[in-house]
C-alpha positions as CSV (number, residue, x, y, z in Angstrom):
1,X,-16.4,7.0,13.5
2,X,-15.4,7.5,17.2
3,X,-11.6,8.4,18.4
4,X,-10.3,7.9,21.6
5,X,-7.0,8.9,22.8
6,X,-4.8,6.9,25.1
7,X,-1.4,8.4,26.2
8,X,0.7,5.6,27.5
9,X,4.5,5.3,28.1
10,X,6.7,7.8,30.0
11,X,6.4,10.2,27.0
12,X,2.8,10.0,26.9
13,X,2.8,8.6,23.0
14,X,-1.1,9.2,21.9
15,X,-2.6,6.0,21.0
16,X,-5.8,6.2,19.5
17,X,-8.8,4.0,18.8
18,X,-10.9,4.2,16.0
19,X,-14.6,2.0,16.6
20,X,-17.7,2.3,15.2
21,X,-21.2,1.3,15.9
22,X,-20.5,-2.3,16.2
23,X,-18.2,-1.9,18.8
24,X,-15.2,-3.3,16.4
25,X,-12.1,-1.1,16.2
26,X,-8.7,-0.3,15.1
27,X,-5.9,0.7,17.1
28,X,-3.3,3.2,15.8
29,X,0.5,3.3,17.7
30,X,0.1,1.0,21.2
31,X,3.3,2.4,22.6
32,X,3.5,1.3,26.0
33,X,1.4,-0.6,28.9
34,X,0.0,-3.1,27.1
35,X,-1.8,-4.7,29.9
36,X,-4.1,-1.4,31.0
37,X,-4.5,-1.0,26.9
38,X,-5.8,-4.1,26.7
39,X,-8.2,-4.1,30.0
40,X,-9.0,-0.5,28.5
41,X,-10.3,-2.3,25.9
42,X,-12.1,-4.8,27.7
43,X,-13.7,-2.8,29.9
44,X,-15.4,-0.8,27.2
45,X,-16.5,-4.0,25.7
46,X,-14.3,-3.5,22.2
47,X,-13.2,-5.6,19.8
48,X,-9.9,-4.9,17.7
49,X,-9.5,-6.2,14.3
50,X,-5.8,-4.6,13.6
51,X,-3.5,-2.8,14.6
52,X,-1.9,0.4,12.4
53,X,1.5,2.1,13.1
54,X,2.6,5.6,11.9
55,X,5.8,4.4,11.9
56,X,8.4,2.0,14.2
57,X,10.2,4.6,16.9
58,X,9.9,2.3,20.2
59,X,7.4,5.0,22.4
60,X,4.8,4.0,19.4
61,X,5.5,0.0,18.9
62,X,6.3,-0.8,22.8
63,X,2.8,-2.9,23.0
64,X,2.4,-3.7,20.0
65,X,3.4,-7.5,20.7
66,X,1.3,-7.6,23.4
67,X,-1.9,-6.2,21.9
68,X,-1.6,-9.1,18.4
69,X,-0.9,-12.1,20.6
70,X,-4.0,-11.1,22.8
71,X,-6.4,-10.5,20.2
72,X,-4.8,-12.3,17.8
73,X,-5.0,-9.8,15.0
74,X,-2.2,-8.4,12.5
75,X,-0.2,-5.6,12.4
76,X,-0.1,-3.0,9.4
77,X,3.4,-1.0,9.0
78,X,5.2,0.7,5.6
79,X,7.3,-1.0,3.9
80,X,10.4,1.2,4.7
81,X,10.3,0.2,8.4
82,X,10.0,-3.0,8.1
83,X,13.4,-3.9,9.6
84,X,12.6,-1.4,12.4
85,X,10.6,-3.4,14.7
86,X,13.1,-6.2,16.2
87,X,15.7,-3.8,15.7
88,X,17.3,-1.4,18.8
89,X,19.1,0.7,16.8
90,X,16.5,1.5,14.5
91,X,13.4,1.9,16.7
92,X,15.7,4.1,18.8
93,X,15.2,2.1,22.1
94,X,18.8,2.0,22.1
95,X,19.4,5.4,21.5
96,X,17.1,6.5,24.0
97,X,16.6,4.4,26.5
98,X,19.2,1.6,26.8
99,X,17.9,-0.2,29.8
100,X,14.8,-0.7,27.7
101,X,15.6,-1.8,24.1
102,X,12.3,-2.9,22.5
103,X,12.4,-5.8,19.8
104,X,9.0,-6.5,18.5
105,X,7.9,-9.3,15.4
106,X,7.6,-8.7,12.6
107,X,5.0,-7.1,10.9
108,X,2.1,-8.7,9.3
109,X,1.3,-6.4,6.6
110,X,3.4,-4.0,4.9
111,X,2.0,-0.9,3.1
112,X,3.4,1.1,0.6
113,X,2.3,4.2,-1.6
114,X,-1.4,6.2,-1.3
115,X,-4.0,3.8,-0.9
116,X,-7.2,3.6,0.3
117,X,-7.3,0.5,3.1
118,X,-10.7,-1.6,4.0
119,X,-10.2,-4.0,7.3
120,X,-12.8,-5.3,8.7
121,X,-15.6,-2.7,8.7
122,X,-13.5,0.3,8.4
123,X,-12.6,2.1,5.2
124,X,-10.0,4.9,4.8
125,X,-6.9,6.4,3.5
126,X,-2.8,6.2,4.1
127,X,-0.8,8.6,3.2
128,X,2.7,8.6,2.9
129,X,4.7,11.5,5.3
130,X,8.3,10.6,5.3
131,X,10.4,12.9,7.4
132,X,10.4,11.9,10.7
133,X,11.4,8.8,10.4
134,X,11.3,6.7,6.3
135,X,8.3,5.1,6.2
136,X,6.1,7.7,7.9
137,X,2.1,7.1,7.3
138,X,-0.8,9.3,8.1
139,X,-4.0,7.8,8.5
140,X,-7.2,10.1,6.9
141,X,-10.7,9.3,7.6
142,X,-12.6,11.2,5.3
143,X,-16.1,11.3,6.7
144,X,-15.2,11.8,9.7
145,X,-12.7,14.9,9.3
146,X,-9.6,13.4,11.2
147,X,-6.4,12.6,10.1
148,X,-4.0,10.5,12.6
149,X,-0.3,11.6,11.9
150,X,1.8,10.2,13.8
151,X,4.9,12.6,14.3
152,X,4.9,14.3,11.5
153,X,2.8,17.0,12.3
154,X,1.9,18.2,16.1
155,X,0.0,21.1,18.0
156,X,2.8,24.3,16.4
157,X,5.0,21.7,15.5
158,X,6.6,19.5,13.6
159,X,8.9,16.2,14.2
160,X,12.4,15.6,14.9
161,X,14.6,14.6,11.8
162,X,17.4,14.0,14.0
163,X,17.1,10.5,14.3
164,X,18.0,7.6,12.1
165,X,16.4,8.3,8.6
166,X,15.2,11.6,9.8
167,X,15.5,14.6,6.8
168,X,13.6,18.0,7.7
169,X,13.3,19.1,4.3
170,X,11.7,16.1,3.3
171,X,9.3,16.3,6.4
172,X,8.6,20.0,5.4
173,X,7.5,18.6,1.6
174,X,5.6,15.5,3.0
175,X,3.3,18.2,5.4
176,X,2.8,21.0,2.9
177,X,1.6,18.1,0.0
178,X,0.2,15.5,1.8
179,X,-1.5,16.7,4.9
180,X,-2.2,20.9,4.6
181,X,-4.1,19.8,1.1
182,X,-6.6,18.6,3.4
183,X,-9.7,20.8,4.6
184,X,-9.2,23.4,7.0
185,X,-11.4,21.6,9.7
186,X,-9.6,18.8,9.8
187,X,-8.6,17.3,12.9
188,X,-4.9,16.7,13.1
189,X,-4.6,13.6,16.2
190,X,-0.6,13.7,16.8
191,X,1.8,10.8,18.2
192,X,2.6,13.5,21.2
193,X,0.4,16.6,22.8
194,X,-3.2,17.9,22.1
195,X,-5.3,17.5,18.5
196,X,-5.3,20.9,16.6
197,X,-6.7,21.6,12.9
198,X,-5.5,21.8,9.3
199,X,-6.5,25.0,9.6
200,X,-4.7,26.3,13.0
201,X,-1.5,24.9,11.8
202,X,-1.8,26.6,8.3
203,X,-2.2,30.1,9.9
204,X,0.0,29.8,13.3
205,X,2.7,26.6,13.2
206,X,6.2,28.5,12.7
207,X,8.0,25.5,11.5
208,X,5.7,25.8,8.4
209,X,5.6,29.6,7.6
210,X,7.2,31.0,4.7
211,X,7.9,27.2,3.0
C-alpha cells in the first residue's frame, strides 16, 4: 500500500496517508491545517475510513476534529492517552504553546496491547512504544515494509521523555524490542524529519548504541 507524507503545523508533524487501490485510506497523526488536509484529500479524489494516532501531543491531534466531523469517520488512540485529547496539560498545548491550547473529543476507539487491526480494507499491526509519551503506538504494515512510529524513533534519533509521562529508559526498551526486531529494510516514517531504515538506525543512531 501507498504512503504519503504531509508535514503540517509550525513544527512540520509528518502526517501520513496510507490508500490502496481503491482509493480508500487511512490517516495517521492530522496535526495541523485541517482545511488544506482535507482539500489535499479531495483533490486526489480519496476517501478516509479512520483516522490512527501515535499518540496525543497537540502538533499530532491539532486536526484531528476537523478531519472526523468532515468525513465522518472514528478515531483510533491507546488506551493510556485517552484523557489526553481535551486535555491542555496533557497534550502539551499548554506547555508549549499557550495561546493555542488544543482540546479535541474524545476518541472513538481505544487500543491496547499487540494486535493486529482490520478497518475497512486495510489490515496491519500496532505495537506498543511507550516512552515518549504513555500510550505510544507504532503502526507496521508488513507487506509493505513500513513501520509509522510516531516519536519514538526518528532519522539518528530518538524522542523526548521530557514531557508529561516521558521515561527514556523505557523509550530505549520499547525501540530495541519492539521496533529494531523488525527487518533491516524496513522503512521507519517518523512524527518529525525524513524516513530512514531499521537498518540505518541499527548501525548509525547514537542514542541506541551500546544499549
Amino acid at each position: 500500500m501507498e504512503y504519503i507524507q504531509i508535514p503540517l503545523g509550525p513544527i512540520q508533524t509528518n502526517c501520513y496517508i496510507v490508500k490502496n487501490e481503491n482509493q480508500s485510506c487511512l490517516i495517521f497523526d492530522p496535526g495541523a491545517e485541517g482545511n488544506k488536509l482535507i482539500q489535499f484529500l479531495k483533490n486526489e479524489g480519496l476517501n478516509p475510513v479512520a483516522i490512527l494516532l501515535t499518540h496525543a501531543h497537540f502538533d499530532h491531534i491539532g486536526a484531528v476534529d476537523d478531519i472526523r466531523d468532515y468525513f465522518q469517520i472514528p478515531v483510533y488512540l491507546h488506551e493510556n492517552e485517552a484523557d489526553w485529547l481535551g486535555n491542555p496539560d496533557l497534550n502539551g498545548s499548554n506547555f508549549l504553546t499557550h495561546d493555542l491550547l488544543i482540546k479535541i473529543k474524545p476518541a472513538d476507539y481505544l487500543l491496547k496491547g499487540e494486535k493486529e487491526l482490520k478497518i475497512g480494507d486495510f489490515s496491519f499491526f500496532s505495537y506498543e512504544t511507550p516512552g515518549h509519551s504513555p500510550g505510544s503506538l507504532s503502526y507496521y504494515f508488513q507487506d509493505s515494509r513500513y513501520v509509522i512510529s510516531g516519536d519514538a524513533l526518528f532519522q539518528g534519533s530518538i524522542g523526548r521523555t521530557d514531557l508529561v509521562g516521558g521515561n527514556h529508559d523505557q523509550l530505549i526498551e520499547s525501540i530495541h524490542a519492539k521496533l529494531l526486531t523488525l527487518a533491516e529494510d524496513t522503512i521507519v516514517l517518523p512524527g518529525h524529519g525524513p524516513s530512514t531504515t531499521i537498518g540505518m538506525e541499527m548501525d548509525s543512531n547514537p542514542f541506541l548504541n551500546g544499549f
